[in-house]
C-alpha positions as a printed Julia matrix, in Angstrom:
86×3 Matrix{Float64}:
 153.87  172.27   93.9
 152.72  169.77   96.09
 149.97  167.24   94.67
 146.38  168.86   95.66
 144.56  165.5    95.85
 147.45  163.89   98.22
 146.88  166.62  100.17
 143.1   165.98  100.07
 143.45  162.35  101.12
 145.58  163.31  104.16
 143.39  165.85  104.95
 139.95  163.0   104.07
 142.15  160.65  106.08
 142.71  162.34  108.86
 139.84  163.71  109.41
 138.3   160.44  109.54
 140.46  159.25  112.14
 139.7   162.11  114.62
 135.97  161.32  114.19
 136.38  157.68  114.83
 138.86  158.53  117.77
 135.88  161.08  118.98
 133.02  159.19  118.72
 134.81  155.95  120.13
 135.88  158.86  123.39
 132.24  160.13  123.42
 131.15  156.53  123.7
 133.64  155.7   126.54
 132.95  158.67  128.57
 128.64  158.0   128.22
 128.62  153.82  128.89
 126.9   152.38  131.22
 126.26  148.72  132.2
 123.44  147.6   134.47
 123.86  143.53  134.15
 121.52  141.49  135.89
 123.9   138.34  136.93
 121.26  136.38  138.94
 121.56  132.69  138.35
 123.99  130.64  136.04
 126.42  132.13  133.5
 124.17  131.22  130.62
 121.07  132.69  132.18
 122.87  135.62  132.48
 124.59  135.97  129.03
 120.98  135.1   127.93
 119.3   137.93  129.52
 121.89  140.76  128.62
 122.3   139.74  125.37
 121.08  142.72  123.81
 123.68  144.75  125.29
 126.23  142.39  124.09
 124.94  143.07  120.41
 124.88  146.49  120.79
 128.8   146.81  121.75
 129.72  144.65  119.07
 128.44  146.53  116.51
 129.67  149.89  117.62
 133.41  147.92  118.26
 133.15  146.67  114.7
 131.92  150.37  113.07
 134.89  151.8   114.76
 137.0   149.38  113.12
 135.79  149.38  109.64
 135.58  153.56  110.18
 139.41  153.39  111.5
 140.77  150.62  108.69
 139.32  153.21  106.0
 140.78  156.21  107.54
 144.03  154.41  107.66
 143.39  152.83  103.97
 142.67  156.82  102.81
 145.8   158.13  104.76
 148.03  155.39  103.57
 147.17  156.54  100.32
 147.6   160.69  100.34
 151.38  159.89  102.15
 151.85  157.29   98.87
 150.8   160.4    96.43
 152.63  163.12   98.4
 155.77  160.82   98.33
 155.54  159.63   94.28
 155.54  156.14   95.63
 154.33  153.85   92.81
 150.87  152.16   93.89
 150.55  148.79   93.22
């Protein structure tokens, strides 16, 4: 019989990748950008820097979310293959 808690971690795993794949779609499809680009470069980054913030954090959630998905997956195929962790 196959190991139950490998086949929890692939399931964890995966499951955590379609929800960071989903919400990173969801976000895609629902962006939208109104930049106000009147005078220099730095008056501009200046005044939209608040939607600068904001995509970096949800770009850097995603990654964390999809590293640990991967980390969790990683792990189940390691079980379900009797590969020695170390």
């Amino acid at each position: 019989m196959k190991n139950p808690i490998a086949i929890f971690l692939i399931v964890v795993g995966l499951a955590m990748l379609l929800a960071v794949f989903y919400a990173g779609y969801k976000s895609f499809q629902t962006f939208t950008v109104e930049i106000n680009a009147q005078g220099d470069v730095v008056q501009a980054l200046a005044e939209n820097s608040g939607i600068l913030i904001e995509l970096l954090v949800k770009v850097a959630f995603l990654a964390v979310a999809l590293a640990a998905g991967s980390v969790v997956l990683g792990r189940g195929v390691d079980l379900l293959k009797g590969c020695p962790q170390g």
